[in-house]
C-alpha positions as CSV (number, residue, x, y, z in Angstrom):
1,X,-158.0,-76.8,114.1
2,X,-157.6,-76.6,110.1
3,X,-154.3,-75.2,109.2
4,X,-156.6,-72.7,107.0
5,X,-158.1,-71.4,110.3
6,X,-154.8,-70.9,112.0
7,X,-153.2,-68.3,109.3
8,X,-153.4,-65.1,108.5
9,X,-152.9,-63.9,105.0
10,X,-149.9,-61.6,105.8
11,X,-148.1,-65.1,107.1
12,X,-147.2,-66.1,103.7
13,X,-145.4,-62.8,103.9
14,X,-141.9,-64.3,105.5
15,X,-138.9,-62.6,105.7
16,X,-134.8,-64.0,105.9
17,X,-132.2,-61.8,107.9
18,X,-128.9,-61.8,105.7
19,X,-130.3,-64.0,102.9
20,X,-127.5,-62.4,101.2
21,X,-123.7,-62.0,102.6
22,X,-122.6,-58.5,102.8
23,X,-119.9,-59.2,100.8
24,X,-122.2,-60.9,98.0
25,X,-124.5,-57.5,98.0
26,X,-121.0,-55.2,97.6
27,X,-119.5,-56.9,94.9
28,X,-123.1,-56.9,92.8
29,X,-123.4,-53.5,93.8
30,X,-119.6,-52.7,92.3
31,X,-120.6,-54.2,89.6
32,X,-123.8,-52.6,89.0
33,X,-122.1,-49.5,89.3
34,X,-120.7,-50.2,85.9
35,X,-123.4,-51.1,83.8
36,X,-124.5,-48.1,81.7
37,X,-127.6,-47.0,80.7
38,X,-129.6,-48.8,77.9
39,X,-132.4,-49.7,75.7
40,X,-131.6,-53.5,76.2
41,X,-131.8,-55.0,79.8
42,X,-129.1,-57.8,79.3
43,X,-126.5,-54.8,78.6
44,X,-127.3,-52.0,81.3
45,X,-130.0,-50.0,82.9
46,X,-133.4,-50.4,80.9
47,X,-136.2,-47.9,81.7
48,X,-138.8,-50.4,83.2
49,X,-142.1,-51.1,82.0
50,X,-145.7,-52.0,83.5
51,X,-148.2,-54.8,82.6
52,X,-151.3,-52.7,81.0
53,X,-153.3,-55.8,79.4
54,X,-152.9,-59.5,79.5
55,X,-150.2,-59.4,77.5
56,X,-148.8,-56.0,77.2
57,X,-146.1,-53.6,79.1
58,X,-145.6,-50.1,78.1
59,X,-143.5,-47.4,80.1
60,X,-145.8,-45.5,82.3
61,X,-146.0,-43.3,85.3
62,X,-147.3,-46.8,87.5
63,X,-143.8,-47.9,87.8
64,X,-140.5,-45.2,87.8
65,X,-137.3,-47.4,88.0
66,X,-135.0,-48.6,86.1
67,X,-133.8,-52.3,86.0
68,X,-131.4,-54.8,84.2
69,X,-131.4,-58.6,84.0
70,X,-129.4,-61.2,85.6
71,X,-128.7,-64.7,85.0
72,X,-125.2,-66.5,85.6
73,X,-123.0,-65.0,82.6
74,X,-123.7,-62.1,84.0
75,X,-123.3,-61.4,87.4
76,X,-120.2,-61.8,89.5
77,X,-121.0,-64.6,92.4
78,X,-124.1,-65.6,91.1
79,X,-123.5,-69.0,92.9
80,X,-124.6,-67.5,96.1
81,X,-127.3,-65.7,94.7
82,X,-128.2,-69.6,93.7
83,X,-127.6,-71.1,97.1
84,X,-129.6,-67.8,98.6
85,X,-132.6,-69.4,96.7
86,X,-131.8,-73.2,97.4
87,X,-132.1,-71.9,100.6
88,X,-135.6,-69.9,100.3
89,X,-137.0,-73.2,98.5
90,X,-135.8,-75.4,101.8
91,X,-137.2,-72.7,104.2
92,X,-140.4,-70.9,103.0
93,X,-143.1,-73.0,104.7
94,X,-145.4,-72.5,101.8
95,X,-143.7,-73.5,98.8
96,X,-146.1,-75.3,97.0
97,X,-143.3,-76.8,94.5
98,X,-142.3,-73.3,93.0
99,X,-138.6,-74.1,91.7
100,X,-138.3,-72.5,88.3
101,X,-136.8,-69.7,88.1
102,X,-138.9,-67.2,85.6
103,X,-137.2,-64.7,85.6
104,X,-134.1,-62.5,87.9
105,X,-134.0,-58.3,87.8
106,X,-132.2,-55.8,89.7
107,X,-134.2,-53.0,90.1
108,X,-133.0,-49.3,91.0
109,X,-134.8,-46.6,92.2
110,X,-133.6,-42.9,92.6
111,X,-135.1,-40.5,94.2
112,X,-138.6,-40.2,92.9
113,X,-138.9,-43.4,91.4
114,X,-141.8,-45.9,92.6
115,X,-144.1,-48.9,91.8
116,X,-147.6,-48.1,92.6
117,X,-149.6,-51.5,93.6
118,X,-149.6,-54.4,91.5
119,X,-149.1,-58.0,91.6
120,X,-146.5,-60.2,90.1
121,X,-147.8,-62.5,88.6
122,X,-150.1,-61.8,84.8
123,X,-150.3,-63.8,81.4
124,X,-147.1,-62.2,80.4
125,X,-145.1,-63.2,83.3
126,X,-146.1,-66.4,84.8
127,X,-145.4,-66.5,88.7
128,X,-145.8,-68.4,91.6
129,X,-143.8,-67.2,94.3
130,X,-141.2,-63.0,94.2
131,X,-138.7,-62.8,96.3
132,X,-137.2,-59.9,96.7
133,X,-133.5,-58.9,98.3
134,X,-132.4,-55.6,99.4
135,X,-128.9,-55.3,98.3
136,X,-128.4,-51.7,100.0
137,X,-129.6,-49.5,103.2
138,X,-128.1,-46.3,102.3
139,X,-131.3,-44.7,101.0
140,X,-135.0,-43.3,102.3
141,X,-138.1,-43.7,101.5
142,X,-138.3,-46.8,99.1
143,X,-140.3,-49.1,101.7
144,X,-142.2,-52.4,100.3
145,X,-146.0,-52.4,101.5
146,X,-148.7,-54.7,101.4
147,X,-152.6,-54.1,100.8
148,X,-152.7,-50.4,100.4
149,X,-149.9,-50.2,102.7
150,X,-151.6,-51.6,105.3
151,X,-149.1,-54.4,106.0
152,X,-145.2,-53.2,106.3
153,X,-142.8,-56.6,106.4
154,X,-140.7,-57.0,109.5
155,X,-136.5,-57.7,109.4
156,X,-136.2,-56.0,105.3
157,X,-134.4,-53.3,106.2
158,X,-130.2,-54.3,105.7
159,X,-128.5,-55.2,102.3
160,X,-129.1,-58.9,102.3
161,X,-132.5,-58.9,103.6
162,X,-134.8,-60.9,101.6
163,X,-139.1,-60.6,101.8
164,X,-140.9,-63.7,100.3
165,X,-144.5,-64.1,99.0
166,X,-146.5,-65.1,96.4
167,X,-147.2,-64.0,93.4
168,X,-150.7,-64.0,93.3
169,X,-153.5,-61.8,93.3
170,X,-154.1,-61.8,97.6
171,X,-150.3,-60.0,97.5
172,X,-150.7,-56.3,96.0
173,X,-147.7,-54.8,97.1
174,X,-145.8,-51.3,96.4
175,X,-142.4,-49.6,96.6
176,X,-143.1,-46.2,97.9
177,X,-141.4,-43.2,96.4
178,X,-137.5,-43.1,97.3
179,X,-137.2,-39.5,98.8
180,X,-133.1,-40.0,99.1
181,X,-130.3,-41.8,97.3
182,X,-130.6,-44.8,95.6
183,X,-132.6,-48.3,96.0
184,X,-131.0,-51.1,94.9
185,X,-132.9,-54.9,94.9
186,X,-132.9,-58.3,93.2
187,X,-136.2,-59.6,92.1
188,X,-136.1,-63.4,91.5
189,X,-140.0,-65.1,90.5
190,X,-140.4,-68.8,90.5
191,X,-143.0,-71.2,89.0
């Protein structure tokens, strides 16, 4: 049997319980908390964009969120956001070399906000592999879907939870519409 003919497509969808300490998640969430809202994502909250073309992003109704960048200046205890990846690279059984890190968000969505499909990776944002960690639970609606919502991920549902998959264009994926409070997540792509 061909390791081709023994997976599923929804296999490269893997999930890690408590990728994240509880601790980590609270003190990024404190200090989210504090960022203020902002045209410039390295200083607060940015209204996010979509991809529209090859090599363009424009705000639009596709994606309702707002998002600010990380890297370690930044963000208190980044170090375990590091070792959380070290971690993902050791583990995910499909890795296929993806080690450099493209790019790092937090994401929040309030009530109403969304990202219709799409997939990660474009000409304007080369990607090989998202990962995404929840960094809170007290919030509804807000669920990550795959293939039209089709495919829900299993063990993504407490701050610390992490979903990995590739970037590629098998994985369209969606956050529905949060219906209450606020969704808060890390979005780390590697090449």
């Amino acid at each position: 049997m061909k390791i081709a003919d023994s997976l599923d497509i929804k296999d490269y969808v893997v999930s890690f319980k408590n990728l994240l300490s509880n601790d980590t998640c609270e003190q990024l969430m404190s200090w989210l908390r504090t960022l203020p809202e902002s045209a410039d994502p390295w200083t607060g909250w940015a209204e996010s964009e979509a991809a529209i073309g090859h090599d363009s992003n424009a705000v639009t109704d596709h994606r309702t969120c707002h998002f600010t960048m990380l890297n370690a200046q930044r963000a208190p205890n980044f170090a375990n956001l590091q070792l959380a990846l070290t971690h993902v690279n050791e583990h995910y059984p499909f890795q296929h070399n993806s080690h450099s890190i493209t790019g790092i968000q937090v994401i929040r969505y309030q009530a109403g906000h969304k990202f219709k499909e799409h997939i990660d990776h474009y000409s304007g944002g080369l990607r090989t592999l998202s990962i995404s960690i929840l960094l809170n639970n007290n919030f509804t609606g807000g669920g990550l879907s795959f293939w039209q919502g089709r495919y829900v991920p299993r063990g993504f549902t407490q701050a610390g939870d992490a979903v990995v998959f590739p970037s590629s264009l098998s994985f369209p994926h969606q956050i529905e519409p949060v219906t209450g409070g606020e969704r808060y997540s890390v979005v780390v792509w590697t090449q």
